[in-house]
N, C-alpha and C positions, 0 to 999 in steps of 0.2 A: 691158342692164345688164352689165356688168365685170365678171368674177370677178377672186378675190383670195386673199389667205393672211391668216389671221389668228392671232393668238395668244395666250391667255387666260394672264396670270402673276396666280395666287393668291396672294396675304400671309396666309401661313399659319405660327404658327409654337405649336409644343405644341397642335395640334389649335385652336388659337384663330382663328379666323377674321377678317381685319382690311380686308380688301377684294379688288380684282382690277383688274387695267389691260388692258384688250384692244390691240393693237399690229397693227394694218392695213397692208398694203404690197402692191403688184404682185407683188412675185416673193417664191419661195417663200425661205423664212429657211435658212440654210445649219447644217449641226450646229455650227460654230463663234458662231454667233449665236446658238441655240438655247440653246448651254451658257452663255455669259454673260446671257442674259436669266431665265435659271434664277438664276444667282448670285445677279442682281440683286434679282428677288422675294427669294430669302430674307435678304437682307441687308434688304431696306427691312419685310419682315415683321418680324426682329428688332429693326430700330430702332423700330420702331412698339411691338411687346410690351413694349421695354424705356424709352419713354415713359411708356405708358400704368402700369408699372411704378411707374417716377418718382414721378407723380401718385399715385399710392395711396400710395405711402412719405409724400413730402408730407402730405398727408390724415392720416395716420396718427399722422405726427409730432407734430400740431398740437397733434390729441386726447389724445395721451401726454399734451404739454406741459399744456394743457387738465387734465387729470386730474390731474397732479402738484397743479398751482395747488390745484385742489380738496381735492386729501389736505392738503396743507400747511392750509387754512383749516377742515377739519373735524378736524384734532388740535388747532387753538389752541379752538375748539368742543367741543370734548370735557374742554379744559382747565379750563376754568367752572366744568362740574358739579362734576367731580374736587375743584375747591377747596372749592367749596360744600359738601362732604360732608367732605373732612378739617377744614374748621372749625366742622363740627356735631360732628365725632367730638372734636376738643378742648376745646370748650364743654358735653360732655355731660353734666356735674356741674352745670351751672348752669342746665341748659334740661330740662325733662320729658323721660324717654324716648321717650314717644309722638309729642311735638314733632319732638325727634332725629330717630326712625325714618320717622318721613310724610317729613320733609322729604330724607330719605336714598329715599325711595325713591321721591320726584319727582326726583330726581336722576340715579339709575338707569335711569330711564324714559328720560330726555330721550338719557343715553351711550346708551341701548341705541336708540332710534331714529335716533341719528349713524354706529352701527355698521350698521343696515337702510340707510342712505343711502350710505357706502362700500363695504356689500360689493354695492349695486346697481353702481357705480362700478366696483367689482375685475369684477363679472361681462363689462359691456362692453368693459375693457379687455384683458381674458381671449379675447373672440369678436375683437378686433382682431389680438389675435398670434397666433390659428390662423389668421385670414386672409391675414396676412402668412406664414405658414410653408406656403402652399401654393402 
């Protein structure tokens, strides 16, 4: 069997681990080779980091946009009940109060489970931007 030189460049880059390339030849690598194959791992580790980077931003963006969509269509949802209750409160002369106030606080009901439903929404979008800030 042959001996040989070998030389393991880690893609390492902020402690992240992204792979390694081992690099086989007869004769041994000179410091001048040594020090461009150094470069090279960290250059192809940071394009790799700032990739994978990429992709999460992407991802991220979608769900932003995703979320927006969603607050835009649970404010026109929220706008319903709201009517439904200012034209109980101008009709109030004319309609029982008991009428009035049930129906006013089936109303309430329904905004206050639109608000349960956005601020589950704000919490995820909340765990997305400390993800991105690390």
């Amino acid at each position: 069997m042959r001996s040989g030189w070998a030389v393991v460049l880690p893609f390492i880059e902020r402690e992240e681990v992204f792979g390694a390339a081992v690099l086989l030849r007869n004769e041994k690598f000179d410091d001048e080779e040594l020090q461009f194959l150094e470069t090279l791992a960290r250059d192809v580790s940071f394009t790799l980091r700032s990739l994978k980077m990429e992709e999460e931003r992407k991802r991220t963006f979608s769900i932003i946009v995703d979320n927006l969509r969603q607050f835009e269509e649970l404010a026109d949802r929220l706008r319903n009940p709201l009517a439904i209750i200012k034209g109980y409160l101008e009709i109030r002369g004319e309609v029982d109060d008991e009428t009035v106030l049930e129906n006013i606080k089936k109303q309430t009901d329904r905004i206050e489970g639109i608000l349960d439903e956005l601020r589950a929404r704000e919490m995820v979008t909340y765990e997305m931007k400390k993800a991105l800030e690390r």
